[in-house]
N, C-alpha and C positions, 0 to 999 in steps of 0.2 A: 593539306587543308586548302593551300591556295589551285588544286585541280577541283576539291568540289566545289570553290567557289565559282569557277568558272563555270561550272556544270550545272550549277542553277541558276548565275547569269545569262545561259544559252537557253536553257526549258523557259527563264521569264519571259525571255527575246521570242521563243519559239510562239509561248502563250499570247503575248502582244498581238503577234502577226496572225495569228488566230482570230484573234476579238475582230481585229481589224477588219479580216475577209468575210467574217459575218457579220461586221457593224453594215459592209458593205453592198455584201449578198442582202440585206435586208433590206436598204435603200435603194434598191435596184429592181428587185420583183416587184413592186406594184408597177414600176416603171413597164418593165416585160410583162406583164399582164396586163396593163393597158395598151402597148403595143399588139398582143397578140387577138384582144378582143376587137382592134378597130379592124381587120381584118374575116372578122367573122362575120355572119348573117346575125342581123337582129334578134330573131326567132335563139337562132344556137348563143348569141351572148346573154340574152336572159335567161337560158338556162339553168336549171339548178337539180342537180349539183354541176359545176362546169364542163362543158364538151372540151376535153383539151383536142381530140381529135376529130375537131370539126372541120367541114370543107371550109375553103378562105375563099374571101372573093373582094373584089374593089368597091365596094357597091356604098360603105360610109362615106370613102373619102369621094365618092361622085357625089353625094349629095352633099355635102360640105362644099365642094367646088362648085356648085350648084347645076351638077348636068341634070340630078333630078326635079328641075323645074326650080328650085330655093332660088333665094338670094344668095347672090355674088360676095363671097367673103373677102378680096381684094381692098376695097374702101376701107372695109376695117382695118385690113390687115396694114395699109397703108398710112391710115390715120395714127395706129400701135406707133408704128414705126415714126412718125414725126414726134410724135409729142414725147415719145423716149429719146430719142437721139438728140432733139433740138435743147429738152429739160436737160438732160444730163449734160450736153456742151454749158449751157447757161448754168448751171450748177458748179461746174468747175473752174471758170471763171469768175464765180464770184468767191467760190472755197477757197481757192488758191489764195489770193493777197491776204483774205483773211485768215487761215490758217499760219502765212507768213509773220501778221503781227499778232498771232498767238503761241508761237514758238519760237521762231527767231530772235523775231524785235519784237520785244513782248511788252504789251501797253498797261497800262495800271491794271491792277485787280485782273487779271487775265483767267484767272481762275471762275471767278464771281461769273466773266462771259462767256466759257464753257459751262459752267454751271446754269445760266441761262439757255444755250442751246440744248443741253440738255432735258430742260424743263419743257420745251417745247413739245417734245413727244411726249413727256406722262400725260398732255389730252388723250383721251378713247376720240377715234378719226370720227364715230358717229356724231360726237356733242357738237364739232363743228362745221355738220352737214347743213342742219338749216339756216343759218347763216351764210354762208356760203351759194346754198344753192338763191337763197335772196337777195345777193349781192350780185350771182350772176341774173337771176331775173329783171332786175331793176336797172340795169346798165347791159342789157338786151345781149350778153353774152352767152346765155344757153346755146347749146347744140354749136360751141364753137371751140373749135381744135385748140387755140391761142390758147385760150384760157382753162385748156387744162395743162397747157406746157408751161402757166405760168404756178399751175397750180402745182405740179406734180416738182417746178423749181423750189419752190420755197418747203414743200413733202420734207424732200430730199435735201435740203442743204444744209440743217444741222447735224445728219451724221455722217455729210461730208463733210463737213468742219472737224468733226472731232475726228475721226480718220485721219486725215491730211494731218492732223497739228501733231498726231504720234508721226506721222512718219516725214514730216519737215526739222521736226527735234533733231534728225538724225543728220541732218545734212551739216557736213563741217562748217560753221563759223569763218573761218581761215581762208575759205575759198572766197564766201561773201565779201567779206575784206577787201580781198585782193583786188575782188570787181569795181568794190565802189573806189578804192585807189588807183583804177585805171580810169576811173570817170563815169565809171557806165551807173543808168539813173537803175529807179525800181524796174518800170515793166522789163525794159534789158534782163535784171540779175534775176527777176522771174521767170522771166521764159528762155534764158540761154544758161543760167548758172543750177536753178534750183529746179526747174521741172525736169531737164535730164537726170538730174542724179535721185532726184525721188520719184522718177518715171514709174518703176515696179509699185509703189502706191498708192502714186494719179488712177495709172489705170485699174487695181483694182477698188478704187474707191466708183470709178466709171462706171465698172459689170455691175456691182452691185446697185446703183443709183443705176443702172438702166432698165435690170430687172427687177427693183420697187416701180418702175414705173410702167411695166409691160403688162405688170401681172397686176398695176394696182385698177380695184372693180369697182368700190361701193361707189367714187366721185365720177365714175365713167357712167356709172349706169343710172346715175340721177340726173346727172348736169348734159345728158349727151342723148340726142334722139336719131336720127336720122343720115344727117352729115358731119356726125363730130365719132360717128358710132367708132368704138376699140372693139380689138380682137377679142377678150374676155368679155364683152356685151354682146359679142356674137354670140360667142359660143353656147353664153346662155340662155339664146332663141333655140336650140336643140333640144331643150329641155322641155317636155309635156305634159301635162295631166295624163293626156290619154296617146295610147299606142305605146311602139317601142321606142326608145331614143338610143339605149346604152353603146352601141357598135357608131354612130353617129359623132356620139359626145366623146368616145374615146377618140377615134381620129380626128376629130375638131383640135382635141386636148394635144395630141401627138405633133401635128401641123403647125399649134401659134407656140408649141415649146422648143421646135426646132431650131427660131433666132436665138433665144436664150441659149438654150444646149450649143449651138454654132459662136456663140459670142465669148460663153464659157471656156469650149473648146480651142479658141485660136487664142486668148488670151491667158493661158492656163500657165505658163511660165511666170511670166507676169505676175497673175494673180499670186501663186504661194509666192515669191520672190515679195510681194507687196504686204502681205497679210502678217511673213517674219520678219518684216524692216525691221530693226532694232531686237529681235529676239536677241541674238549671240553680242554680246559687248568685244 
């Protein structure tokens, strides 16, 4: 009895691992399809039914770079990257202490103020676009990069709060102690006691709060004209009424997902190490 149990322990394990490489293989061909289309001629990717053996040629990703006469994607690309990089720093230092006195040293009702950041995001992002965009017009902040890195801080830092506060729970007590018995104040046992040891889910609270803000469109592309332009508001100039665009907007799409994909990729330890803080007791 106890070999067949094993023997169907091993077919479930077998099955798992199954689901898995085609939950995977699934999440992954549109990806390979959109790689393979930005590569093609316009003409052969709007083709139907698809040319898989069509000739390749460079000819989207020059006109993205703008050799064919466009505009220069750079600015964009460069604006993405401040107002992620700069929000997500300013995200994390505000997360951090507050996650601290909602886990640690935990202040009254601490529940009730999860509970509130919470609430925060059941708005739909639309309801508080026209407001928004009239706060930036009336205090002449339109088309200015600040103020979507202030914008895309405050996006993102209720469910960096709530992130942080599971995986600050986990840090031993004991050690806090010891700090404040050797003397040492808050920001010390913040950043030399508690951010090391919850490092694996600073940083993946980071990836994630970086790429909500890389990828985030609707407030870029109302609040942002000309010098505040993001990568995703570019991308969205490839898009036409008329002519072809599809080979264009794939490699646009391939090009601004490569920080992401490259930020994912070098932090990917991290990441699962952060995402099962506290799974195993």
């Amino acid at each position: 009895m106890s070999g067949f149990a094993v023997t169907i322990r091993r077919h479930r394990g077998l099955g798992a691992g199954l689901v898995a490489w085609l939950a995977g293989i699934a999440f992954f061909l549109p990806i390979a399809w959109m790689a393979l289309t930005s590569f093609h001629s316009e003409a052969d990717a709007a083709a139907n039914p698809p040319s898989f053996g069509a000739a390749l040629t460079l000819d989207g990703y020059r006109d993205f770079f703008g050799s064919g006469g466009g505009a220069s994607p750079w600015p964009a690309l460069v604006n993405s990257t401040v107002a992620s990089l700069v929000s997500t720093l300013c995200v994390l230092l505000l997360a951090l202490p507050a996650a601290y006195a909602l886990s640690v040293r935990r202040v009254r009702k601490w529940t009730d103020v999860l509970f509130f950041f919470l609430s925060t995001k059941m708005l739909p992002v639309v309801a508080g676009l026209l407001p928004v965009y009239l706060f930036a017009k009336n205090t002449g902040m339109l088309d200015n990069i600040w103020f979507l890195v202030v914008l895309y801080t405050s996006m993102n830092l209720p469910i960096a709060v709530w992130m942080m506060q599971s995986f600050l729970a986990e840090v031993p007590v004991a050690v806090i102690e010891a700090a404040q018995i050797d003397g040492a104040r808050l920001p010390t046992i913040l950043a030399r006691v508690v951010a090391p040891i919850a490092l694996p889910g600073i940083a993946a609270t980071a990836l994630i709060c970086f790429i909500f803000s890389w990828n985030e469109l609707l407030f870029a592309r109302v609040l942002t004209g000309v010098v505040a332009e993001t990568a995703p508001v570019f991308l969205t100039g490839f898009i036409t009424s008329q002519g072809l665009f599809l080979a264009k907007v794939c490699a646009a799409s391939l090009v601004i997902s490569l920080p992401v994909l490259a930020a994912g990729f070098a932090a990917q330890d991290k990441l699962v190490q952060g995402l099962s803080l506290g799974a195993v007791k």
